[in-house]
N, C-alpha and C positions, 0 to 999 in steps of 0.2 A: 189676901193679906193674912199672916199669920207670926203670932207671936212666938219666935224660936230664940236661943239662947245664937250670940253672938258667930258667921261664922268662922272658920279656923283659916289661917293661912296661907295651906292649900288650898280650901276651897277658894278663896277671895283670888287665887294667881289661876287657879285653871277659866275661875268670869270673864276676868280680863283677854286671858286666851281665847276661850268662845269668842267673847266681843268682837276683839279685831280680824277673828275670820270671820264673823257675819258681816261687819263693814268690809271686809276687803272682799266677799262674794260680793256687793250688793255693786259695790263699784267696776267692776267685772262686769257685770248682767248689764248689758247695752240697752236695756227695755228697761232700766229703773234710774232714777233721780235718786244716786245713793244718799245726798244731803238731804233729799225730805223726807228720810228715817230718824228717828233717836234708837239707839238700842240700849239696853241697861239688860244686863245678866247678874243675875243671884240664884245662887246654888245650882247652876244646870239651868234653872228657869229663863227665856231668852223673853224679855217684854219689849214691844216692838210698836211704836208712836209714831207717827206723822199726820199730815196731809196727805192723803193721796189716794188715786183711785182705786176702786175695788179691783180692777185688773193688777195693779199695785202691789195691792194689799196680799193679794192671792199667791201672785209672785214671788214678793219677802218672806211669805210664811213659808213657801214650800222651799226656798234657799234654807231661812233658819235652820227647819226642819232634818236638814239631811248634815247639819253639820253633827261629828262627833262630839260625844259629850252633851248635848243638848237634851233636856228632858222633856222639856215643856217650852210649847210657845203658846205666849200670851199676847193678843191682838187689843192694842187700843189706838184704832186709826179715827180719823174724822172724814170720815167719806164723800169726797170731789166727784163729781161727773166730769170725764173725758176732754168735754168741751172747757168745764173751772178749769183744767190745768192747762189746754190750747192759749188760754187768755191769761194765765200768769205766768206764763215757762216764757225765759227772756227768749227774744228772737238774734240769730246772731249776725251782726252790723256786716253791711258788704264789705267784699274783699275777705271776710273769715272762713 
């Protein structure tokens, strides 16, 4: 956390940028659950929130990571074991 004066316009439009290429990789990545991310970006800095496993975890960071523009990634995950997500990830109804 840090106390900095308000930021400027460009910066606020290139977060938004970041943002939606880190969701649009995360959706992409066939090995992740893009909705049990939150991402939030300020100044460069990519903070990156969910549920989910360290396999996960490891995986959104190194996407974030390689996006342009990105400065810093900051992990606040709540850490599942493999099996917690086997037993909450819907199962999909026959015929699907």
């Amino acid at each position: 956390v840090a106390v900095m004066p308000a930021s400027s316009l460009g910066s606020r439009s290139s977060d938004v940028v970041i943002a939606s290429k880190v969701k649009a990789k995360f959706i992409d990545a066939r090995d992740l659950l893009s909705n049990a991310f939150y991402v939030v970006v300020e100044r460069g800095n990519v903070y990156l929130m969910g549920r989910v496993t360290e396999r996960e975890a490891n995986r959104a960071t190194e996407i974030a990571r390689q996006i342009s523009g990105v400065n810093k990634v900051v992990r606040a995950f709540d850490l599942i074991s493999e099996e917690e997500l086997a037993r909450i990830t819907p199962k999909p109804k026959n015929g699907e």
